[in-house]
VMD Tcl script that builds the backbone (N, CA, C; Angstrom):
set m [mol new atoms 204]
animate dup $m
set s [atomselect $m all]
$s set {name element resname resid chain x y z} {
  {N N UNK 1 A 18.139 -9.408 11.702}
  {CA C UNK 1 A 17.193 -8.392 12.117}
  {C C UNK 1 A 15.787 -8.979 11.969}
  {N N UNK 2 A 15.307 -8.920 12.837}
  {CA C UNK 2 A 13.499 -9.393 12.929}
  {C C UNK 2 A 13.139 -8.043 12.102}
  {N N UNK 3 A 11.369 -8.779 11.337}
  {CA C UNK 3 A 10.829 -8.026 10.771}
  {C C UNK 3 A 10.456 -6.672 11.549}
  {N N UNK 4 A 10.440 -6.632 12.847}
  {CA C UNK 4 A 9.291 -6.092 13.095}
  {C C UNK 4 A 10.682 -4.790 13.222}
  {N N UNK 5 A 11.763 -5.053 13.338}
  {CA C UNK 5 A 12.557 -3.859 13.358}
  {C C UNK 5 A 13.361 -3.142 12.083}
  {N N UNK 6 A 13.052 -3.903 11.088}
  {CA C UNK 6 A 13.304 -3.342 9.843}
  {C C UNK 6 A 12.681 -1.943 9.690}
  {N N UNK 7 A 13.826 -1.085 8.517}
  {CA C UNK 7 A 13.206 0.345 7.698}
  {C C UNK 7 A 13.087 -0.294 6.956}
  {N N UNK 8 A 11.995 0.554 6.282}
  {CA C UNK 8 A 12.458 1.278 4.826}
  {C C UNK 8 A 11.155 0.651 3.487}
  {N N UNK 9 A 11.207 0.412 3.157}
  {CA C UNK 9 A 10.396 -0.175 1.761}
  {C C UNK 9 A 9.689 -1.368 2.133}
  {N N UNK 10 A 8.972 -1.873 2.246}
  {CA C UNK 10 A 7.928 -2.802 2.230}
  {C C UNK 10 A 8.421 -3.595 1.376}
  {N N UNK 11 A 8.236 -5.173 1.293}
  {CA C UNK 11 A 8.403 -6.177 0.731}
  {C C UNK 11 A 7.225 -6.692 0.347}
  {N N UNK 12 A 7.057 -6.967 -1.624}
  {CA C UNK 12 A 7.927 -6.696 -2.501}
  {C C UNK 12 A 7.570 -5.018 -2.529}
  {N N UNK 13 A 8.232 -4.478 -3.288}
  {CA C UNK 13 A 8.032 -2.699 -3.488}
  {C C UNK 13 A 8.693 -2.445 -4.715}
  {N N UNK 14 A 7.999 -1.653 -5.505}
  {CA C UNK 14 A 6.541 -1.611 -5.123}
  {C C UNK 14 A 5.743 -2.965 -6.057}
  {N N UNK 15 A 4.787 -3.202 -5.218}
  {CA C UNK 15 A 4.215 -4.288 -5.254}
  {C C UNK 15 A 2.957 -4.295 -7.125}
  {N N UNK 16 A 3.246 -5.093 -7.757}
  {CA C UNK 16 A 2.512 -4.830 -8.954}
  {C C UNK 16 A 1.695 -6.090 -9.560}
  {N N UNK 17 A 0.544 -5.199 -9.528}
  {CA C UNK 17 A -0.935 -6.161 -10.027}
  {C C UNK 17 A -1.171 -5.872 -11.621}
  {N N UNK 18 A -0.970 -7.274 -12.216}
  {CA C UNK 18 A -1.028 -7.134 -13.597}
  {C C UNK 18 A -3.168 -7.584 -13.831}
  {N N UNK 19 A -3.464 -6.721 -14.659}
  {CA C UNK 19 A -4.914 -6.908 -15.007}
  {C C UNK 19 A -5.111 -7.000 -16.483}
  {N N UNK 20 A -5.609 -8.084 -16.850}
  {CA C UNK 20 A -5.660 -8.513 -18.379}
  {C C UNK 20 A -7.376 -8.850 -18.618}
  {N N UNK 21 A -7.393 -8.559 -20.444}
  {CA C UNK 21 A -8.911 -9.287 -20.321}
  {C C UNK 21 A -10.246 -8.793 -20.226}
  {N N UNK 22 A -9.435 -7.462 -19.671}
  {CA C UNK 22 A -11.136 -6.596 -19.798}
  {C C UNK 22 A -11.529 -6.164 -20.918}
  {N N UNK 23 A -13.349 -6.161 -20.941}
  {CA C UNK 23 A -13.525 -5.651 -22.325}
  {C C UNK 23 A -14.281 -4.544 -22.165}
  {N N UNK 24 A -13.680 -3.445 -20.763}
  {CA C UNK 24 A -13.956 -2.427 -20.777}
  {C C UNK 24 A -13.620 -1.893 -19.438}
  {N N UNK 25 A -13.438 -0.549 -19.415}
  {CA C UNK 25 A -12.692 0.605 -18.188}
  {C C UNK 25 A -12.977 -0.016 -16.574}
  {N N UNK 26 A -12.226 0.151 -16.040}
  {CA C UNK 26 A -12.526 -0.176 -14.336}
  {C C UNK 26 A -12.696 0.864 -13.662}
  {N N UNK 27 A -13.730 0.963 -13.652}
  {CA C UNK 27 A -14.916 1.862 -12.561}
  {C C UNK 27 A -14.489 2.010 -11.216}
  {N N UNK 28 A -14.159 0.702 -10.832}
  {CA C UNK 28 A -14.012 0.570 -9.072}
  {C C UNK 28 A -12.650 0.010 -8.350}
  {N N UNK 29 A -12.119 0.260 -7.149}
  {CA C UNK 29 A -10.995 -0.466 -7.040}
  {C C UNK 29 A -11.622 -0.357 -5.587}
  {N N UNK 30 A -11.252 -1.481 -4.881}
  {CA C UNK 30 A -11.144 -2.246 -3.257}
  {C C UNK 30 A -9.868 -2.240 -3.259}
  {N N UNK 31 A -9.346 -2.036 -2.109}
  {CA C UNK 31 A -7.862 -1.995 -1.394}
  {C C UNK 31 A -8.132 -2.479 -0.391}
  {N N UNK 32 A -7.115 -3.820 0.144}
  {CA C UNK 32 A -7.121 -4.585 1.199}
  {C C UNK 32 A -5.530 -4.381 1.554}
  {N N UNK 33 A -5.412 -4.186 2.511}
  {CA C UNK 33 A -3.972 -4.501 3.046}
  {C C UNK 33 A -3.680 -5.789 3.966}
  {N N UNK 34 A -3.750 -6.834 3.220}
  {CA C UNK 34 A -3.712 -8.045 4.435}
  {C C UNK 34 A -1.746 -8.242 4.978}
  {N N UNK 35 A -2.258 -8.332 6.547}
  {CA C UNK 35 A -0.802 -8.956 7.164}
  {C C UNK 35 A -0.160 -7.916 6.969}
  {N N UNK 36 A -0.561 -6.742 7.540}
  {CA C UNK 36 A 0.060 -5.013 7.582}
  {C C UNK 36 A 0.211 -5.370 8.930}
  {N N UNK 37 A 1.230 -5.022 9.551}
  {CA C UNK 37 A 1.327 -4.376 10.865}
  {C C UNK 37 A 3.015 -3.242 11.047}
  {N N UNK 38 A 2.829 -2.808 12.450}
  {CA C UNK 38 A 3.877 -1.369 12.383}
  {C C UNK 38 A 3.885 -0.839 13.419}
  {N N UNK 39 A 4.942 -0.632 13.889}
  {CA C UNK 39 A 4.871 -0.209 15.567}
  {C C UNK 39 A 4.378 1.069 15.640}
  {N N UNK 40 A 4.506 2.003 14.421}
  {CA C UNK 40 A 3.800 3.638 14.491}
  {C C UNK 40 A 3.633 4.014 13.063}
  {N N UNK 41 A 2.239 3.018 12.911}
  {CA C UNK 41 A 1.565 3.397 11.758}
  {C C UNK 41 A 1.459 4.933 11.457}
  {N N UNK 42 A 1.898 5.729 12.026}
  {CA C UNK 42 A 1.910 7.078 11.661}
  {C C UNK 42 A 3.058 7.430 10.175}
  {N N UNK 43 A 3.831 6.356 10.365}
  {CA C UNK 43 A 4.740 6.460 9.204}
  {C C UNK 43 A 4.837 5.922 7.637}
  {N N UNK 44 A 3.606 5.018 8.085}
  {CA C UNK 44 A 2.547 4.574 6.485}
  {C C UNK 44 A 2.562 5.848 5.398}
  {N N UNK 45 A 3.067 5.452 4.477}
  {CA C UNK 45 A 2.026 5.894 3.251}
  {C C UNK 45 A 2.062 5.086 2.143}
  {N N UNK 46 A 0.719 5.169 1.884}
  {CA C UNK 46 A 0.312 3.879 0.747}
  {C C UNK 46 A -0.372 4.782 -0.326}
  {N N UNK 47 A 0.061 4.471 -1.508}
  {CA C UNK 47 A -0.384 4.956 -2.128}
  {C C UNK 47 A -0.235 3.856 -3.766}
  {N N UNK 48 A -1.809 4.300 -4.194}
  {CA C UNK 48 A -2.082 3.501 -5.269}
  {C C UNK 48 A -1.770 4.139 -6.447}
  {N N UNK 49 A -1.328 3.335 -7.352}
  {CA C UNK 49 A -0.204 4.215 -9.041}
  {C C UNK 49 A -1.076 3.330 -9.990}
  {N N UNK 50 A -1.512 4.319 -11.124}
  {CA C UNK 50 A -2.087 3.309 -12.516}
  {C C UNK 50 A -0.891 3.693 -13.337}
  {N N UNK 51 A -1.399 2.364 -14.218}
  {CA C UNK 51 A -0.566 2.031 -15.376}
  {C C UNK 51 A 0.043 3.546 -15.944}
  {N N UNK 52 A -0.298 4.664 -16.172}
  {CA C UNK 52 A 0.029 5.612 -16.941}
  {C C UNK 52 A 0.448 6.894 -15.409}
  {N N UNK 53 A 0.562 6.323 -14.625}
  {CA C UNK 53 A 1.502 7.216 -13.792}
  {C C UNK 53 A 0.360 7.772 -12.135}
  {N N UNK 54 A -1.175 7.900 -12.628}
  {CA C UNK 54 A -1.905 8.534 -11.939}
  {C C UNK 54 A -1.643 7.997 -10.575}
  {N N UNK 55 A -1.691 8.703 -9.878}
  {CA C UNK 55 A -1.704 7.988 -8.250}
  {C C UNK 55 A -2.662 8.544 -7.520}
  {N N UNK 56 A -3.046 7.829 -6.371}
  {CA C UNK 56 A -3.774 8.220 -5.311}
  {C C UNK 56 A -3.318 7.751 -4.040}
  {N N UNK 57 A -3.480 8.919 -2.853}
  {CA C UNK 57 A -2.593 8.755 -1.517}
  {C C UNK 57 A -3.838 7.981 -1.054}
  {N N UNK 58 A -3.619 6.923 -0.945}
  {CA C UNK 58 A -4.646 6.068 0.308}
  {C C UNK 58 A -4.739 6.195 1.582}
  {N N UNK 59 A -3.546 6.291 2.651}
  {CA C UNK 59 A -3.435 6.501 3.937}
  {C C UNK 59 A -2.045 7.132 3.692}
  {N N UNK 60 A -1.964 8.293 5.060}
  {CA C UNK 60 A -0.491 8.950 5.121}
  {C C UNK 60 A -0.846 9.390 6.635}
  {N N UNK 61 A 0.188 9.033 7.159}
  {CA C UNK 61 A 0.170 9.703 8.531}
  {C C UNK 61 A -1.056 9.421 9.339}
  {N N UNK 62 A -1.319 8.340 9.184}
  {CA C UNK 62 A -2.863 8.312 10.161}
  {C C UNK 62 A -2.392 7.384 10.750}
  {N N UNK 63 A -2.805 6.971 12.094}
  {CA C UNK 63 A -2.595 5.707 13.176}
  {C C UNK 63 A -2.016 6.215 14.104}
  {N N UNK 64 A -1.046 7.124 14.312}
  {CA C UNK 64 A -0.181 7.961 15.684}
  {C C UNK 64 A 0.762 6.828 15.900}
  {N N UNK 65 A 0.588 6.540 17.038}
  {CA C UNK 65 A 2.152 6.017 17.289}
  {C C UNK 65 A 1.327 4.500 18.167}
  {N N UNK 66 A 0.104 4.008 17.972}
  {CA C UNK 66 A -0.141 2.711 18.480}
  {C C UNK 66 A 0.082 1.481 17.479}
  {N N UNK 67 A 0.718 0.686 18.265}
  {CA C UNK 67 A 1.089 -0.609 17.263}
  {C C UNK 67 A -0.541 -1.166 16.974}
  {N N UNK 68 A 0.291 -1.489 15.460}
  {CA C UNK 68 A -0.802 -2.239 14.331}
  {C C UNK 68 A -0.294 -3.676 14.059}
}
mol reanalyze $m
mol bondsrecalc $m
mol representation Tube
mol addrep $m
């Protein structure tokens, strides 16, 4: 099966960024999605999880049905 016709979970999933070293709270986060594409980005949802569970929906349902 080619990528581009795969379901289901994104590779790796879910994807995890270890952060060490700080000597104090993170204020800010940038989100890049490099080498995303999807025949109907309408079926995205990305969503960002901290260490203690909190999440935030980044994109859901936005793009319609034009390839990305």
């Amino acid at each position: 099966m080619s990528p581009s016709s795969q379901a289901g979970a994104a590779t790796p999933y879910p994807s995890t960024i270890e952060v060490s070293g700080l000597s104090s709270s993170i204020v800010s986060v940038a989100v890049r999605l490099n080498r995303l594409s999807h025949t109907f980005p309408d079926d995205l949802d990305i969503v960002l999880v901290g260490p203690s569970g909190q999440a935030i929906m980044l994109m859901s349902d936005a793009g319609g049905a034009t390839s990305i």
